[in-house]
C-alpha positions in Angstrom: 44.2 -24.0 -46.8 44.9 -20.3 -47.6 41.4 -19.9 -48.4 39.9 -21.5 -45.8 42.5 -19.0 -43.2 41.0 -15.9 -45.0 37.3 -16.9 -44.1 38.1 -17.3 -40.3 37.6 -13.8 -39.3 34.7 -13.7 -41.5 33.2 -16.5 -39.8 34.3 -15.3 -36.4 32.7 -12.3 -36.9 29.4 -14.0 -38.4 29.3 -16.2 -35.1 30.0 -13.0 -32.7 26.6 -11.4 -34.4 24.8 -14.4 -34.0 25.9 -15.5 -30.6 25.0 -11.1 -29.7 21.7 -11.3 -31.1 19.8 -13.2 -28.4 21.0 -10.9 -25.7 19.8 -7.4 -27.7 16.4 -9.6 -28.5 16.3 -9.8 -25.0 17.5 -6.7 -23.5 14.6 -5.1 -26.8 12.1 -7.2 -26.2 8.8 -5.7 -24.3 6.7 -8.8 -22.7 4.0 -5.5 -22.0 2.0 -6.3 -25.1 1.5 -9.8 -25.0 0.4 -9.5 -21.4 -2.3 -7.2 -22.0 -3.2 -9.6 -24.9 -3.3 -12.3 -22.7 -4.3 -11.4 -19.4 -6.5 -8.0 -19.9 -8.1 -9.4 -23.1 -6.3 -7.2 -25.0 -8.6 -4.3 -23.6 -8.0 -0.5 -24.5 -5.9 0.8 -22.0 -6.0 4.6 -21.1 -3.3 6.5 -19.4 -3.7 6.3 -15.7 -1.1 9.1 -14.5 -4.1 10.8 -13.5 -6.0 7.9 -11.8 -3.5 5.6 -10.1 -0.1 5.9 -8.8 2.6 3.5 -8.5 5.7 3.9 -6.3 8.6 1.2 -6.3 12.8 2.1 -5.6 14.3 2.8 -8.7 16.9 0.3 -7.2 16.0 -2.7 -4.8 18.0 -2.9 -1.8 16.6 -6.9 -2.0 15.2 -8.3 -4.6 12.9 -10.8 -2.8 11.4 -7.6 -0.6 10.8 -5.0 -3.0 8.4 -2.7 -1.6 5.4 -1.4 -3.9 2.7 1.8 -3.4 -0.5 1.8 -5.0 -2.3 4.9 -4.5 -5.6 5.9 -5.9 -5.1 9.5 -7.7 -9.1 10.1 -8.2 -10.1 13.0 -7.1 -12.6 13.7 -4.0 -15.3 15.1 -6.5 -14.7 12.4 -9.0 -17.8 10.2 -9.3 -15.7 7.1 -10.3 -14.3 4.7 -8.1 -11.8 1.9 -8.4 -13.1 -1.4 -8.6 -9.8 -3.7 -8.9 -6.0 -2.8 -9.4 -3.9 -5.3 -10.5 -0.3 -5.6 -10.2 2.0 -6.5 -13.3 5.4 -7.2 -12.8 6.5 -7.6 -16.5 9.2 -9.5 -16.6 9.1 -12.1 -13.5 8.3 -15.5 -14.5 4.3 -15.2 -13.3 4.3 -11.7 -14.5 0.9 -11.2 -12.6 1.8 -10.7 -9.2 -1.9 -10.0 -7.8 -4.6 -8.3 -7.8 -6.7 -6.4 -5.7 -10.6 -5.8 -5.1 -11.6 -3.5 -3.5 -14.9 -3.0 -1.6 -17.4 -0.7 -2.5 -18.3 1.2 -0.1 -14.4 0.9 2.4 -13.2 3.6 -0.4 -9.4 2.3 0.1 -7.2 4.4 -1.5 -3.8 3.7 -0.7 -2.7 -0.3 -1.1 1.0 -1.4 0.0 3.0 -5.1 0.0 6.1 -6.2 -0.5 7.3 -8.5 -3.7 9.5 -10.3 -5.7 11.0 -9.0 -8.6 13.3 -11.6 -11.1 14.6 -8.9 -13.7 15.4 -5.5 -14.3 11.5 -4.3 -15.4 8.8 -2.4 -15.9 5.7 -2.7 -13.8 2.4 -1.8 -14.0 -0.7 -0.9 -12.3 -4.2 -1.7 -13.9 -7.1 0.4 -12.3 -9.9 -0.8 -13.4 -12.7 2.0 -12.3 -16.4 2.0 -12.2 -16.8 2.9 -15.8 -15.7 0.2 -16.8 -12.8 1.6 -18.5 -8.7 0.0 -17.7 -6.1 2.8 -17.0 -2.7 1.8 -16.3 0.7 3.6 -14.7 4.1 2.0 -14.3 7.7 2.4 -13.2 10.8 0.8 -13.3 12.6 -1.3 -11.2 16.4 -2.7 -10.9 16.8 -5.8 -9.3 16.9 -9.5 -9.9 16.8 -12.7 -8.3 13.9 -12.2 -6.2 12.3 -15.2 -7.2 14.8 -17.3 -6.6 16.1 -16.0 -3.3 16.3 -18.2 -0.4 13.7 -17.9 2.1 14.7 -16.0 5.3 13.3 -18.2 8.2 14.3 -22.1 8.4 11.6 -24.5 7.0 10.7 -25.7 10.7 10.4 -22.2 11.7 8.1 -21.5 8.6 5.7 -23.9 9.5 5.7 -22.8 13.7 4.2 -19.8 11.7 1.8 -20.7 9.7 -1.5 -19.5 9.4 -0.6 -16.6 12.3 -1.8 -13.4 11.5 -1.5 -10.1 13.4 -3.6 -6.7 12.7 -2.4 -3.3 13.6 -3.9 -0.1 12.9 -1.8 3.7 12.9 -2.9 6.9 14.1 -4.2 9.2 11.1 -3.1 13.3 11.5 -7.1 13.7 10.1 -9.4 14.4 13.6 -10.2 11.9 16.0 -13.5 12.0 14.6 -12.4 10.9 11.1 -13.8 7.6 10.2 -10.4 7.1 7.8 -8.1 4.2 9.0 -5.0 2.9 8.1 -4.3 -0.8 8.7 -1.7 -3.8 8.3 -2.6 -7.7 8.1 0.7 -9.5 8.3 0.6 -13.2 7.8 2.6 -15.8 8.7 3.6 -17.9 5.4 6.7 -19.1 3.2 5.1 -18.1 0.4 7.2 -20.1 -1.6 7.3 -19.8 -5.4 8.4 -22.9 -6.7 11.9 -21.4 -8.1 13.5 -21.8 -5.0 16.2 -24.5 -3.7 16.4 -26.5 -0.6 20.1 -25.6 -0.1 20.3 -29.1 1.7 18.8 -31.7 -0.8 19.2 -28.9 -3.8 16.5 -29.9 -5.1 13.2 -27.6 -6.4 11.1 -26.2 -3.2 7.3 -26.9 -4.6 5.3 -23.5 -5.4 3.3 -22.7 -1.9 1.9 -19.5 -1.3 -1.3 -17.4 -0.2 -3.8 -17.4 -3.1 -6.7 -15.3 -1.0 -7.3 -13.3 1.1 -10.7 -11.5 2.0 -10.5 -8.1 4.5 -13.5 -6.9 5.9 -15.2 -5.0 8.5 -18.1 -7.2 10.0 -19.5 -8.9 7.2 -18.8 -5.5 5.1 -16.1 -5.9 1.9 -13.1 -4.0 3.0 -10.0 -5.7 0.6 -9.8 -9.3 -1.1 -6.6 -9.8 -3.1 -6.0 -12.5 -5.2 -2.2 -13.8 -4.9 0.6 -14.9 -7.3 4.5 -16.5 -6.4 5.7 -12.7 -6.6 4.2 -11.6 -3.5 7.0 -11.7 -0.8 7.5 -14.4 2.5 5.4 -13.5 5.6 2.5 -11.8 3.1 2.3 -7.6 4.3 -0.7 -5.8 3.3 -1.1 -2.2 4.8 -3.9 -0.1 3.7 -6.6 2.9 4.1 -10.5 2.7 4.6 -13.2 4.2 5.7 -14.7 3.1 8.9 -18.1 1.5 8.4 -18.9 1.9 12.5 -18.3 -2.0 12.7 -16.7 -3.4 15.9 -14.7 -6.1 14.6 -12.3 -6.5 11.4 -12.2 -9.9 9.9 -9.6 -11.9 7.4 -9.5 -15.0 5.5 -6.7 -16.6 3.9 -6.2 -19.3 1.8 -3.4 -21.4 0.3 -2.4 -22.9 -2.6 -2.5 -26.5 -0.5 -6.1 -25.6 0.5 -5.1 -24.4 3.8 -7.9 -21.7 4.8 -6.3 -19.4 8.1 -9.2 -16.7 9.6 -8.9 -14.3 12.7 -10.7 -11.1 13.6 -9.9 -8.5 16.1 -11.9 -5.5 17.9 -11.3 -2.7 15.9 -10.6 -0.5 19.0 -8.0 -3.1 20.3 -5.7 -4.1 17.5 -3.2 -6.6 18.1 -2.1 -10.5 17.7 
């Protein structure tokens, strides 16, 4: 009995490593390689400080609405552009949150949206430019929950809303004569990532959420994104381009349910 007294702090002890160990695993594990492995076909990745920039709080007032910044860094005399960016939140469970084409000749250089984040982690931006080659920035972001979060607006509310989509376009300080622009397609949609509980039935809400959308100016490629669960409720996209002359912008967006939701507007009169 004596003997078996003496080994109980030993085995304590031995049990307070082993039960420790999964959390420092955790907190030291990096998903980072596996996703470029995975998803990027494990393709060299150059430093992109000088290429893209990414711009997140540090802390997120709301985890389910974190705003995100990509902004092209390139300069005007570079001969490169950026074909695609896409958007890697590390650590949330679909950890690619979406990305982003962009058209060839709308020279967009400033993308923002609003998303989801589920952990304290890093996330990165992919630029993949003309050259072929991927360059990648990130920062780090504090928050958690996001992808669980409740959605803000009542389910019957959520559907009234579905599909609606409003345009809006901001006054540049550049001349009046500048053919630069700076837009916002908002959407109307629950966006719902499939980690979310009907507080009622508690039960699962099913994954639904914008999987396209296609921007462009006439018939001209202005923006297409490609979607993910981490992109926030009520989808926000605002953005820069250069003015092709057109008279009308155009979207289309789809769903995961096969929904497809299109509207255009007269570039000179923005609105609903």
């Amino acid at each position: 009995m004596m003997g078996c007294t003496r080994r109980l702090p030993l085995i304590a002890a031995l049990l307070g490593i082993a039960f420790a160990l999964p959390a420092s695993a955790e907190e030291a594990y990096d998903p980072w390689p596996g996703l470029v492995q995975d998803s990027f076909s494990n393709r060299p990745m150059n430093d992109g400080n000088a290429v893209i920039a990414i711009e997140m709080p540090y802390r997120a007032e709301d985890a389910a609405i974190v705003p995100v910044t990509l902004r092209s860094k390139l300069s005007p005399g570079d001969a490169r552009r950026i074909r695609s960016i896409t958007l890697v939140i590390d650590r949330n469970p679909a950890p690619m949150a979406a990305k982003f084409e962009l058209g060839a000749d709308a020279n967009v250089t400033e993308i923002s949206t609003r998303v989801r984040v589920n952990n304290y982690t890093d996330v990165h931006a992919v630029a993949e430019l003309s050259d072929g080659q991927l360059y990648v920035s990130k920062t780090y972001v504090k928050a958690s929950g996001g992808c669980s979060a409740p959605a803000g607006k009542n389910a019957e509310e959520a559907q009234n809303r579905l599909g609606q989509m409003r345009y809006r376009q901001f006054a540049r300080e550049e001349a009046p004569a500048s053919r630069i622009r700076e837009a916002q397609i908002m959407i109307g949609h629950p966006n719902n990532s499939g980690l979310q509980m009907d507080q009622v039935t508690q039960l699962y809400i099913p994954a639904f959420f914008i999987n396209q959308l296609k921007l462009t100016q006439d018939d001209s490629p202005v923006l297409s994104m490609e979607g993910g669960i981490s992109i926030s409720e009520d989808p926000n996209l605002r953005f820069t381009y250069v003015s092709n002359g057109a008279k009308r912008f155009r979207a289309e967006a789809k769903d995961t349910d096969g929904h497809v939701f299109r509207n255009e507007w007269d570039v000179e009169k923005p609105g609903t």
